[in-house]
C-alpha positions as CSV (number, residue, x, y, z in Angstrom):
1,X,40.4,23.0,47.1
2,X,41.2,19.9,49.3
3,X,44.3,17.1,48.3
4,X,43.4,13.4,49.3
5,X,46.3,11.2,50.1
6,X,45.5,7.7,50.3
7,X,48.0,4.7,51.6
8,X,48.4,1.2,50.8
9,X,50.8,0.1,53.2
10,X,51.5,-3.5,51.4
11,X,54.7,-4.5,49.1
12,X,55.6,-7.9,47.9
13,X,58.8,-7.2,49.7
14,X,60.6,-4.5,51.6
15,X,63.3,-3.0,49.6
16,X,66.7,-2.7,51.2
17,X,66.7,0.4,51.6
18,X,63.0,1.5,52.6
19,X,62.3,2.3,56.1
20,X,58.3,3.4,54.9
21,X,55.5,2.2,56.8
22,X,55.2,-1.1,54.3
23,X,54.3,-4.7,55.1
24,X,54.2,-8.3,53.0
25,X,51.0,-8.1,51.3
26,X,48.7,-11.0,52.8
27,X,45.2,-11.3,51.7
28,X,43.7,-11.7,54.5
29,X,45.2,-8.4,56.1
30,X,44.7,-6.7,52.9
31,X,41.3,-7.6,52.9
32,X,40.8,-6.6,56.2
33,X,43.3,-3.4,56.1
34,X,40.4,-1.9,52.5
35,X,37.7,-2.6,54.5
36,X,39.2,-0.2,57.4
37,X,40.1,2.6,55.0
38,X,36.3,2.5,53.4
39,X,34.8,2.7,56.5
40,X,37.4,5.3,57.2
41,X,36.5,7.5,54.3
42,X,32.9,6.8,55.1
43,X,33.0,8.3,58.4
44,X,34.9,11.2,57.9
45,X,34.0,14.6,58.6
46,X,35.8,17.6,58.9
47,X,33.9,18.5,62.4
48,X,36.0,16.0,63.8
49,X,38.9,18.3,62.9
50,X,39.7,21.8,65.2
51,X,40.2,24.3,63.3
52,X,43.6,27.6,63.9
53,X,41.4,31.0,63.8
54,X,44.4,32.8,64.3
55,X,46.1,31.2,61.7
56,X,47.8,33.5,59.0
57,X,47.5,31.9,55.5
58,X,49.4,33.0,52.6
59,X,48.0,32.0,49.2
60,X,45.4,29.7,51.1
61,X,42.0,29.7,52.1
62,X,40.4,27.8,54.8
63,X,38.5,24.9,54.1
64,X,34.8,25.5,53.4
65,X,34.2,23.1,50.8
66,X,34.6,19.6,50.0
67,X,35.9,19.8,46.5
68,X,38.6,17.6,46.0
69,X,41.3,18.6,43.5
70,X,44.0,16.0,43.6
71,X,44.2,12.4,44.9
72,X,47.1,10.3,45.3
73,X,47.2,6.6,46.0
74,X,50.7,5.8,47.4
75,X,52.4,3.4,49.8
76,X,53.9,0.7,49.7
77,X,53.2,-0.9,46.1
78,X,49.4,0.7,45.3
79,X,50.1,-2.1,42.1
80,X,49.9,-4.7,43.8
81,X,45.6,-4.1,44.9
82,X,43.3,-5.4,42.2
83,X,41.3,-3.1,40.1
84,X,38.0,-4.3,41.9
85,X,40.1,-2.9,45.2
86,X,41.3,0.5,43.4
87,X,37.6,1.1,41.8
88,X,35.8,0.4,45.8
89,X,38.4,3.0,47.3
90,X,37.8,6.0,44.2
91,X,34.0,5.1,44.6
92,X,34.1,5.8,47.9
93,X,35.8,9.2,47.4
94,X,33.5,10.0,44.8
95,X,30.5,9.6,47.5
96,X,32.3,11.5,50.4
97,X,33.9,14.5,48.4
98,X,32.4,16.8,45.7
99,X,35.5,16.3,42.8
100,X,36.7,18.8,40.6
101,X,36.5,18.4,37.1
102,X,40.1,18.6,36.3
103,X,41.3,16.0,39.3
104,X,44.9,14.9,39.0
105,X,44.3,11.5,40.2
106,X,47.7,9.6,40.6
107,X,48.9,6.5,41.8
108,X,52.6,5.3,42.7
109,X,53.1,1.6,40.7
110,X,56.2,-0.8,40.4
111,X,57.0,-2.4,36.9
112,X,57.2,-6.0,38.6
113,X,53.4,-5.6,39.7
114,X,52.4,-3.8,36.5
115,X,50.6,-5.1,33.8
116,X,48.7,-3.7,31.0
117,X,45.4,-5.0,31.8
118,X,46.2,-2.8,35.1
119,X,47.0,0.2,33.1
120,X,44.1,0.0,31.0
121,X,42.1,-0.3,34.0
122,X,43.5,2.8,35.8
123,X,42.8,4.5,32.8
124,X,39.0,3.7,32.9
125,X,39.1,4.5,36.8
126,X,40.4,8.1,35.8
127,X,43.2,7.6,37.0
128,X,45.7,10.1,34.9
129,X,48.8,10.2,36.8
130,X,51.0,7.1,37.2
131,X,54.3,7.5,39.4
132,X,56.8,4.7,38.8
133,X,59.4,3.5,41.3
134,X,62.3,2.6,38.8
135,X,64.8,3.9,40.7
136,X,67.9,2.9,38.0
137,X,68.0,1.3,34.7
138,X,71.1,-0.8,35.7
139,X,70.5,-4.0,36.8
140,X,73.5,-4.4,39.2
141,X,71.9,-1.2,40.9
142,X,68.6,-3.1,41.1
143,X,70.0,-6.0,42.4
144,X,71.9,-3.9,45.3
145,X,69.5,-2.3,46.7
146,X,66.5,-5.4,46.8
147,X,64.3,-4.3,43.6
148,X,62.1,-7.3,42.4
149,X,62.2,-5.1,38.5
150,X,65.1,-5.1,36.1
151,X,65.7,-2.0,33.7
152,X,63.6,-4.0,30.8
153,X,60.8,-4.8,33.0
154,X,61.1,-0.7,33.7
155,X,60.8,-0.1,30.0
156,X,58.2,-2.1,29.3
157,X,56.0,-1.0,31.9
158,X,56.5,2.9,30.6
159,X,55.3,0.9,27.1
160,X,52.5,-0.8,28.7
161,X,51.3,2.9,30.5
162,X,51.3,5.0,27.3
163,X,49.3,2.0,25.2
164,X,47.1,2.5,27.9
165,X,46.4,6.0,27.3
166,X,48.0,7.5,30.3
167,X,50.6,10.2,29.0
168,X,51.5,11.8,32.1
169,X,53.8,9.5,33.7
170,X,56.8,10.2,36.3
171,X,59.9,8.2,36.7
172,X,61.6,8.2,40.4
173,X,65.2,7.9,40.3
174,X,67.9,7.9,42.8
175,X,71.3,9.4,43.1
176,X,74.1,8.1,45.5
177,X,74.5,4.5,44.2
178,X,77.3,2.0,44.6
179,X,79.4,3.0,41.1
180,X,76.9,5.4,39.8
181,X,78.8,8.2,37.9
182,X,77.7,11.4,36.5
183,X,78.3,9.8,33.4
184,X,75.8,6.6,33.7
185,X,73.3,8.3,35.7
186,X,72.9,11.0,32.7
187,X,72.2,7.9,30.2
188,X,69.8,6.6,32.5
189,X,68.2,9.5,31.7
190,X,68.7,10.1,28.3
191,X,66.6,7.0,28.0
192,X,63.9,7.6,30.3
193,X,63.6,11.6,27.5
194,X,63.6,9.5,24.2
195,X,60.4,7.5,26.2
196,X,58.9,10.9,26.1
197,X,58.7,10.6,30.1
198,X,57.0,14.1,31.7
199,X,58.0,13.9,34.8
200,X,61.5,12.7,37.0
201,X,62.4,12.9,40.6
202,X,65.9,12.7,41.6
203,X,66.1,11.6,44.7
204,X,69.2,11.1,47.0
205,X,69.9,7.8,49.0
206,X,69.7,7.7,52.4
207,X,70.1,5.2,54.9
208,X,68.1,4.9,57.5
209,X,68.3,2.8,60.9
210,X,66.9,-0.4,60.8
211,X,67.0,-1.0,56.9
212,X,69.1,-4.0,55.8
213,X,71.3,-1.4,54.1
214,X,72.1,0.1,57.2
215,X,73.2,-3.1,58.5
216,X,75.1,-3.4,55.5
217,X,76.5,0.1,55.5
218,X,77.7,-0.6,58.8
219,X,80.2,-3.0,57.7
220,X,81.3,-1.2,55.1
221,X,81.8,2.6,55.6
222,X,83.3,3.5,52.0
223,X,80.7,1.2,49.8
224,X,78.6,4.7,48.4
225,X,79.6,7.7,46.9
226,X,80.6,10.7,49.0
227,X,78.3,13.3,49.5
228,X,80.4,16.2,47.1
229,X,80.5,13.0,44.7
230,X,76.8,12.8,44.8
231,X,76.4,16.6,44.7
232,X,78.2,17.0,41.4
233,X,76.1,14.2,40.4
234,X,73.0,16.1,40.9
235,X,74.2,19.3,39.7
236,X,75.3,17.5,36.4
237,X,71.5,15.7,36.2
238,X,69.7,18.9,37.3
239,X,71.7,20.8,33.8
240,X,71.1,17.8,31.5
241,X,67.4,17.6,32.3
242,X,66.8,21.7,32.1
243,X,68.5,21.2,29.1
244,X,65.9,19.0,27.6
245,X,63.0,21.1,28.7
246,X,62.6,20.0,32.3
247,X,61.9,22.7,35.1
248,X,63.3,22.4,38.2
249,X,60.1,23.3,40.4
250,X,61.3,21.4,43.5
251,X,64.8,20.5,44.8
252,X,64.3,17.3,43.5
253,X,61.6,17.5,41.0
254,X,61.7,18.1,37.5
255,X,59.2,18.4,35.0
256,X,57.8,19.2,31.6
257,X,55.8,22.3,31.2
258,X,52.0,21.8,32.5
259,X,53.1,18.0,34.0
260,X,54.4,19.3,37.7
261,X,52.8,16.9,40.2
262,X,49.9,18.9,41.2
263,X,49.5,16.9,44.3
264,X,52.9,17.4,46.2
265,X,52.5,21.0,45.4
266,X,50.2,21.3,47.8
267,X,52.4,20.0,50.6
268,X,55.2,22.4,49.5
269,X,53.3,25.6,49.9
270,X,51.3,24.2,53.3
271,X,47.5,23.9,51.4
272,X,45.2,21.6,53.3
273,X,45.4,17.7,52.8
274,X,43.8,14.7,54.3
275,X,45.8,11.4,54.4
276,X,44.0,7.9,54.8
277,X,45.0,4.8,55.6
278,X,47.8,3.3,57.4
279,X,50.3,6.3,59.0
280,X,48.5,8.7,56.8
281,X,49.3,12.4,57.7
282,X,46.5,15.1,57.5
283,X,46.8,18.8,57.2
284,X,44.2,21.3,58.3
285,X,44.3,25.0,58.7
286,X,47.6,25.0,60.5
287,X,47.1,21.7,62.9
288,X,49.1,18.2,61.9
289,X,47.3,15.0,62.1
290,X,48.8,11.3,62.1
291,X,47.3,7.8,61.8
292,X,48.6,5.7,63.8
293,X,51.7,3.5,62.1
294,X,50.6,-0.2,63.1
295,X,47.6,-2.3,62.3
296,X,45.8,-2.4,65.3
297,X,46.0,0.9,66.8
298,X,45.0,1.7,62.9
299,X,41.9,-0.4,63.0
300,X,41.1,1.3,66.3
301,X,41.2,4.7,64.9
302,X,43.6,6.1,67.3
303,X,45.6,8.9,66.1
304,X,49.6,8.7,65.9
305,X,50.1,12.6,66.3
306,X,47.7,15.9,66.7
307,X,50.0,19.1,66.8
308,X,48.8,22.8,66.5
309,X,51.7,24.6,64.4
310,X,53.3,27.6,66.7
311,X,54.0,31.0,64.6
312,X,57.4,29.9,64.9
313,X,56.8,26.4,63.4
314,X,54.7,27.8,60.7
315,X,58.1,30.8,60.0
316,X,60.2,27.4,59.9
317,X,57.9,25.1,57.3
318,X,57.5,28.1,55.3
319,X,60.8,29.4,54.8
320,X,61.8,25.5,54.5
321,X,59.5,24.2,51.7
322,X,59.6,27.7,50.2
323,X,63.3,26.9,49.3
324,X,63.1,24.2,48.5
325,X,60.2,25.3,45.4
326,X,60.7,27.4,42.6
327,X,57.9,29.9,43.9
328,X,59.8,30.7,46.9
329,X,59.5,32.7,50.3
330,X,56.8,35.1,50.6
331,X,58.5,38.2,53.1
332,X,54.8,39.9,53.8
333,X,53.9,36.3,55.6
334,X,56.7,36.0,57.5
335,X,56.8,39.5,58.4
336,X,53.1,38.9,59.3
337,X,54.1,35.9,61.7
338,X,56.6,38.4,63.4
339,X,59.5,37.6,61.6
340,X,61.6,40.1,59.7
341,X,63.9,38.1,58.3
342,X,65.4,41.0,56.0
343,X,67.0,42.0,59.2
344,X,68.7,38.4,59.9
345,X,73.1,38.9,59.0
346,X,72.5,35.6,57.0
347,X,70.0,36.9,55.1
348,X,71.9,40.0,54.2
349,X,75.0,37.4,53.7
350,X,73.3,35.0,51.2
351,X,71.7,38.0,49.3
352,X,75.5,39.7,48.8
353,X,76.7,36.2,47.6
354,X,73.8,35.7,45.2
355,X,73.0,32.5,47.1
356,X,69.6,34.0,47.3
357,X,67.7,36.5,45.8
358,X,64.8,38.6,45.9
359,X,61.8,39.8,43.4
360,X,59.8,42.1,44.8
361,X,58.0,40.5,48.1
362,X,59.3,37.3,47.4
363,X,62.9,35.5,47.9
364,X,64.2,32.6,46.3
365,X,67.0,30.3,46.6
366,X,69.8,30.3,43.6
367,X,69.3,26.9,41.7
368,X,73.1,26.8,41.8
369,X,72.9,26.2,45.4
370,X,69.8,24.1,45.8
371,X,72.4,20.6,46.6
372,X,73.0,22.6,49.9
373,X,69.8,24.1,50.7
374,X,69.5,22.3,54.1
375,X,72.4,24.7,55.1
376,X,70.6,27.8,53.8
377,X,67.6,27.0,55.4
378,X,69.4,26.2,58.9
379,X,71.5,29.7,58.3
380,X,68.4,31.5,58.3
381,X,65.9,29.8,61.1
382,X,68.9,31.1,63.4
């Protein structure tokens, strides 16, 4: 089975914190920019790819077939294309890829560029996944960091999805805003549960260089929450939603039984993907691809990155997304990769601690610890 990422690179404006490749939507370059990724689709062919004989798959196959299993349409604000632009991009899939019957077919919306005439027309698409970029339910937190939505538009736009049809909807929210509390950031939500939401990232804040908040940020060192402040509120999140029947299958991921974003699984345990579009990253058989980031070398079809993983690069994205999922770190791979990391002192360290902890040929990393897993996983690469 194959995952097929697609990217619309356009927002109505950049948020203050985003440092994605996004750009002010312009018809004409929008235009211009679905005609590329058609032809892109069009033309692709997986003998164009080079493919890593020697590469040592665990719970993987290499890529024989064309069936496609999950699609996601992210960017920048997918919303924002038409449904004449949405239906020429899925038709075009349709024609290049066999699709399997059960296709998770998602795509990432904003509640400002939602409307229900949209959702209903996702739904005849097929589409039957819709991400939503809330973010907060507090208007002041909106405001901060440059959303165009306020909390009622968010509401309304879960409304406006369920009339549709669409029942599996996720919510992404962030932690490590200016006054957020355990407290608020619980109600937040409490109120995205009673709207019978399925799925909800938590994702943490960061600043990156260039962003408007990291101009901002500059100017004001103490304006955020600390990071033990935003830890506790995590940990406090990460109990209330388990409590209400989310599992936490992903550091920041949470989700009703049966609703786990099929799609992003695959990046976490290393299946094959190909990206399209703008920056678009591809995955085959143990070699990275990249499209290249700006309009013209993207129209050109030159290629950002090409990599072939080293044994040692595929130990460190295994043992790194493995602990960062709930299904963990298979020992046989690794050991098959020439690592036995049963003999590392952290290893032995972590597993006297309970920070980790092992079922049969398989470790994982105790939830209680999952706000520091960058440390874990930087204990044991050593």
């Amino acid at each position: 089975m194959l995952a097929v990422y697609i990217h619309i690179p356009f927002c109505e404006r950049k948020c203050n914190y985003c440092a994605f490749s996004s750009f002010a939507c312009i018809d004409k370059e929008k235009d211009r920019y679905i005609s590329s990724l058609l032809n892109e689709i069009e033309n692709f062919d997986f003998k164009n790819f080079e493919f890593n004989s020697n590469l040592l798959c665990v719970n993987r196959t290499k890529t024989t077939s064309y069936e496609v299993d999950t699609i996601y349409i992210g960017g920048g604000t997918p919303s924002l294309l038409t449904i004449e632009d949405l239906t020429k991009i899925l038709n075009k899939i349709k024609e290049k890829f066999k699709i399997s019957s059960n296709c998770e077919i998602s795509i990432e919306c904003n509640p400002n560029s939602l409307t229900y005439e949209k959702a209903c027309g996702y739904k005849n698409l097929g589409i039957n996944r819709l991400s939503l970029g809330i973010q907060s339910l507090d208007d002041e937190e909106l405001k901060f960091i440059g959303r165009l939505h306020n909390s009622s538009q968010a509401l309304d736009a879960i409304d406006m999805v369920k009339k549709a049809g669409i029942k599996n909807i996720s919510c992404d929210m962030i932690i490590g805003l200016q006054n957020q509390t355990p407290e608020t950031f619980k109600n937040q939500l409490e109120t995205l549960i009673k709207k019978d939401i399925k799925h909800i990232s938590t994702y943490m804040l960061q600043i990156e260089d260039g962003t408007p908040l990291a101009k901002f940020a500059s100017h004001n060192a103490d304006f955020l929450p600390s990071e033990d402040e935003n830890a506790f509120v995590y940990k406090q999140a990460s109990a209330f939603l388990e409590e209400h029947g989310f599992k936490r299958y992903e550091v920041s991921n949470f989700a009703k039984l049966g609703y786990e974003s099929r799609h992003n699984f695959k990046y976490w345990t290393g299946e094959n993907y190909i990206g399209f579009g703008l920056s678009a990253h591809s995955y085959i058989d143990g070699i990275r691809y990249a499209n290249a980031n700006n309009f013209a070398d993207y129209y050109s079809r030159k290629l950002a990155l090409k990599e072939t993983l080293s044994k040692q690069e595929l130990i460190e994205e295994h043992l790194m997304l493995g602990l960062r999922c709930a299904r963990g770190v298979d020992l046989e791979y690794l050991q098959k990769l020439g690592k036995n990391i049963e003999n590392n002192e952290n290893f032995k360290y972590f597993l006297e601690k309970n920070v980790i902890f092992k079922v049969k040929n398989k470790f994982f990393l105790n939830p209680d610890y999952y706000e520091v897993n960058n440390y874990v996983i930087v204990k044991l690469m050593s």
